[in-house]
PADRENLUM-421517 format. One record per atom (N, C-alpha, C, O): x, y, z; residue in one letter. Coordinates in steps of 0.1 Angstrom, whole numbers, plus 5000, padded with zeros to 4 digits. Each point is the difference from the previous one (the first is absolute). Example, Ala and Ser with C-alpha at 12.3 -4.5 7.8 and 13.67 -1.06 7.14 Angstrom:
BEGIN
513249435078a 499150125000a 500950125000a 501050005007a 498650114986s 500950115000s 499250115008s 500550115001s 
//
This chain:
BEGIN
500849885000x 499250125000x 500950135000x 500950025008x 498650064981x 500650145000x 500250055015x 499449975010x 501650114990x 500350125015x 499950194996x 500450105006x 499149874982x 499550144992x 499250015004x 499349915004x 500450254997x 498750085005x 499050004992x 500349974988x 498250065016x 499150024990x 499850114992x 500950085002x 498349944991x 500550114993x 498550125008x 499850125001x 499549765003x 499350135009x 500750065016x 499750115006x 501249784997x 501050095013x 500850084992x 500650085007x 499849944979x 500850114995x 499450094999x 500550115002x 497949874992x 499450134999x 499450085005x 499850124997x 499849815014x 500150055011x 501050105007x 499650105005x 501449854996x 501750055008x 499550124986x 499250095003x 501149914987x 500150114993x 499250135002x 500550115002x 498249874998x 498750105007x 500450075005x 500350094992x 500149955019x 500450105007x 501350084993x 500350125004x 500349824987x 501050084996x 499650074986x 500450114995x 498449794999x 499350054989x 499150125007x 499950074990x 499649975019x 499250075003x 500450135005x 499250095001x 502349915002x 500750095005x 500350124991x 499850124999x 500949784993x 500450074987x 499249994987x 499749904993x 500150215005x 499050054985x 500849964988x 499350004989x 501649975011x 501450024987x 499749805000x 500749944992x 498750015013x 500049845000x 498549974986x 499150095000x 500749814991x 499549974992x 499749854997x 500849914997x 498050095006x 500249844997x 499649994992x 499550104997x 500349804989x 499749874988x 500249875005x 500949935004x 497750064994x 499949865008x 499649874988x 498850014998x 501749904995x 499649894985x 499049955005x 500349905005x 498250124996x 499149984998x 499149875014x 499049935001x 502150115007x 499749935012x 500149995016x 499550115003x 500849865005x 500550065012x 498750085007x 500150075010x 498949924984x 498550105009x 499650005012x 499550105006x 500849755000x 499650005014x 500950055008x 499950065010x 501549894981x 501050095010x 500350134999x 500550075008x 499149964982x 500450184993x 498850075003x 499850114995x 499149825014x 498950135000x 500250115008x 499550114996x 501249895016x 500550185005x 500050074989x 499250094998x 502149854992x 500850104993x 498950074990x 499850125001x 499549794989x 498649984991x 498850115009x 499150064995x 501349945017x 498650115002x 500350095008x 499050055007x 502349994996x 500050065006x 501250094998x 500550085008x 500049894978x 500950054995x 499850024986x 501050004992x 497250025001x 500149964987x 500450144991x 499350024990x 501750075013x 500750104992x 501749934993x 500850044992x 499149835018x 501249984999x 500849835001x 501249985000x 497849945002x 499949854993x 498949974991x 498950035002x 501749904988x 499649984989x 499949814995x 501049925001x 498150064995x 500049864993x 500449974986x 499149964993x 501750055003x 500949984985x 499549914988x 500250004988x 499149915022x 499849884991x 501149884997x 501250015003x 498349904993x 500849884988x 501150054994x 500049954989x 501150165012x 500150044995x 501950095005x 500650114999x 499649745005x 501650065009x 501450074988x 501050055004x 498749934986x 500750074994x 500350184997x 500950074997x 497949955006x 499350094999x 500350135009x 500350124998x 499049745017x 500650035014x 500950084997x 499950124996x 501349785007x 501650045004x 500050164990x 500150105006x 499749904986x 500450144988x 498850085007x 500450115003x 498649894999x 499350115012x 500750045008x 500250125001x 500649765012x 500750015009x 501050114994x 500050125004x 501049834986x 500950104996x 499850165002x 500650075008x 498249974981x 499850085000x 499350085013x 499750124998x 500149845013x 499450045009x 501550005012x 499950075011x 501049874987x 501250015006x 500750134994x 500550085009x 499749944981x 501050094994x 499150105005x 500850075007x 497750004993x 499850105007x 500050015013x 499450105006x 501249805002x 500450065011x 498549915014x 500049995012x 499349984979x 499349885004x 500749855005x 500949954994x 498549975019x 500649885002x 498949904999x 499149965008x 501150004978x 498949894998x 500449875012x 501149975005x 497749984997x 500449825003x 498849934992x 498950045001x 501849844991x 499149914992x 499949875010x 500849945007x 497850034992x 499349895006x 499849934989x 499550044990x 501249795015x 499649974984x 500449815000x 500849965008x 498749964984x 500149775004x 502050054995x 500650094994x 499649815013x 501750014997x 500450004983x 500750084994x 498249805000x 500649994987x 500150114990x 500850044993x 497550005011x 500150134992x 500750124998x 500150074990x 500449935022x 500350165004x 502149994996x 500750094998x 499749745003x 501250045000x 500149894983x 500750064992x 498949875006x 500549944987x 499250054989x 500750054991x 497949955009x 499350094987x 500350135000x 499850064990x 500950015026x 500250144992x 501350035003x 500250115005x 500949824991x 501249995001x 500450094996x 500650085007x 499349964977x 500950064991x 499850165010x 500950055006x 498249984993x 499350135006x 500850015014x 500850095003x 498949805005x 501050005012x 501750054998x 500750065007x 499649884980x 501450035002x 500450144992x 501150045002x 498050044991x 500650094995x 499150075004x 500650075008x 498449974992x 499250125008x 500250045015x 499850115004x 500749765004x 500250015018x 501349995000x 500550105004x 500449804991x 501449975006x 500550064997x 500850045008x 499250014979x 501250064994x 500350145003x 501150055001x 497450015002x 500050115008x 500050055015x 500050115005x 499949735001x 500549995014x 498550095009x 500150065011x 498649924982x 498850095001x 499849955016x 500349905006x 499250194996x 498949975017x 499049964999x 499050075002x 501049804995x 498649915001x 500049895006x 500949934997x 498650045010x 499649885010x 499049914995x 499050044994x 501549815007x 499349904993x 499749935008x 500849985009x 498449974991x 499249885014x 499549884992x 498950014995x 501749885003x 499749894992x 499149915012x 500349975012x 498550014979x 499349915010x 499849824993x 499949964988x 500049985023x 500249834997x 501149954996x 500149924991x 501250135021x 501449924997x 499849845007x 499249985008x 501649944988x 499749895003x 498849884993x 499449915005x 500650134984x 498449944998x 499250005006x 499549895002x 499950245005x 498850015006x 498850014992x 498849985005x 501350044987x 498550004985x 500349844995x 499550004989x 501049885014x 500349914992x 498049954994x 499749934990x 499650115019x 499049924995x 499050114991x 498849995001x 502150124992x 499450044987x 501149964991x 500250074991x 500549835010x 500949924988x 501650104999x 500350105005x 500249824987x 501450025002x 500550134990x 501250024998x 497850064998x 500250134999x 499950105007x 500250124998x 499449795017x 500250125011x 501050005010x 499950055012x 501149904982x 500949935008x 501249994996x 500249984988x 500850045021x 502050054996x 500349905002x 500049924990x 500450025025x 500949925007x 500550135009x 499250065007x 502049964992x 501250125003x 500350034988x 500950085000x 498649894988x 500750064987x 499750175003x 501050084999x 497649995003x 500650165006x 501350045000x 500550084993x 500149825022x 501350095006x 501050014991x 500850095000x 499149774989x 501250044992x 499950124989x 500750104997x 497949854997x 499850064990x 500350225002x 500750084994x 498549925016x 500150185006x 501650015005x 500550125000x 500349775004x 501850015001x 500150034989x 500750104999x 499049854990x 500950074987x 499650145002x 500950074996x 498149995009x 500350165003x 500750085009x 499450075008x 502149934992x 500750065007x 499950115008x 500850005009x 498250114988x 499450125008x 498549945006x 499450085005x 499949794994x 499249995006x 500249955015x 500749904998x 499150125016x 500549965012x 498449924999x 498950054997x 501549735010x 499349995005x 499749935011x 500949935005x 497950094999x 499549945011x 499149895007x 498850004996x 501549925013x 499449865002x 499350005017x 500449945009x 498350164991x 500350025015x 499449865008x 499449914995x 500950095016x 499349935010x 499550065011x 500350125000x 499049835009x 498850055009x 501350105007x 500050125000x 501149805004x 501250095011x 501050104993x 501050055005x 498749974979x 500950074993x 499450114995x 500750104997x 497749905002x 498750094993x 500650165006x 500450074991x 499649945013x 500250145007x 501350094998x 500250124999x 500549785001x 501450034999x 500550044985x 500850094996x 498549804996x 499849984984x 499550134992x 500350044989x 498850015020x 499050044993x 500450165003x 499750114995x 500949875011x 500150175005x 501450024992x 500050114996x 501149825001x 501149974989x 499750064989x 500550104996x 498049794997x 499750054987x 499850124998x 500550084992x 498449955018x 499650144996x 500850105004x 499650114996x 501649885013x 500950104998x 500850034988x 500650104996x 499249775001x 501049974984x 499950114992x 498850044999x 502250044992x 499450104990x 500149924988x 500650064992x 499049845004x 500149954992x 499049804997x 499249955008x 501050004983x 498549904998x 500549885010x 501149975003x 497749985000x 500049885007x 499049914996x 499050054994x 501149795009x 499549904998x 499749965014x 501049985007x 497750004998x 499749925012x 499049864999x 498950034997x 501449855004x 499149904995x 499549995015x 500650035010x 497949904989x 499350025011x 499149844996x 500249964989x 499049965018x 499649904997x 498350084996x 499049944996x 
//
């Protein structure tokens, strides 16, 4: 059994820092509602549902980083780091952008919507070939510590969450 956090104790831990700060942005791929409803209603100037649609994402994200905006994308592991790869590596890394990524279902936690929802650990390597991306594996005794890292970070991160 995974020792990864959920991705509703991340989103949680995040809330208060999304709430603080106005310059925070969420895009969330078309899921996450029960855990994203604070953000969704109580923040609706400033999270967003993107849709099916993570390629998309990440190059929103960009462009909402470079003005000085700190996106974070909510988003199933596969999608967010292998279907929108290319985008990941030249729209975020190369420019070392401020965006924060929260990959949800590390470990095959979606395995029983079929093996298109599902890495292994292939993520950790695949986002290593991005050298400006820092990432992260929290656990229940690291969440805090992790998380307050990322978002000091000036620059992108990858956090997988189950």
């Amino acid at each position: 059994m995974s020792s990864l956090v959920s991705k509703k104790d991340v989103m949680q831990a995040i809330y208060n820092h999304f709430t603080a700060d106005p310059n925070y942005v969420l895009l969330a791929g078309d899921m996450g509602f029960a855990v994203l409803d604070d953000y969704f209603n109580n923040h609706i100037e400033r999270a967003f549902n993107t849709g099916i649609n993570e390629q998309a994402t990440i190059s929103i994200a960009a462009g909402l980083a470079i003005t000085g905006l700190k996106p974070i994308i909510y988003s199933q592991i596969p999608f967010i780091t292998m279907r929108a790869f290319e985008q990941l590596r030249y729209d975020i890394n190369e420019h070392k952008l401020n965006v924060k990524i929260i990959g949800v279902g590390a470990d095959n936690y979606f395995s029983a919507l079929g093996r298109s929802h599902c890495m292994d650990n292939d993520d950790i390597a695949l986002i290593s070939i991005l050298k400006n991306i820092k990432i992260y594996s929290p656990t229940k005794s690291t969440l805090e510590k992790d998380l307050k890292e990322m978002l000091d970070l000036d620059g992108p991160a990858y956090m997988r969450t189950l």
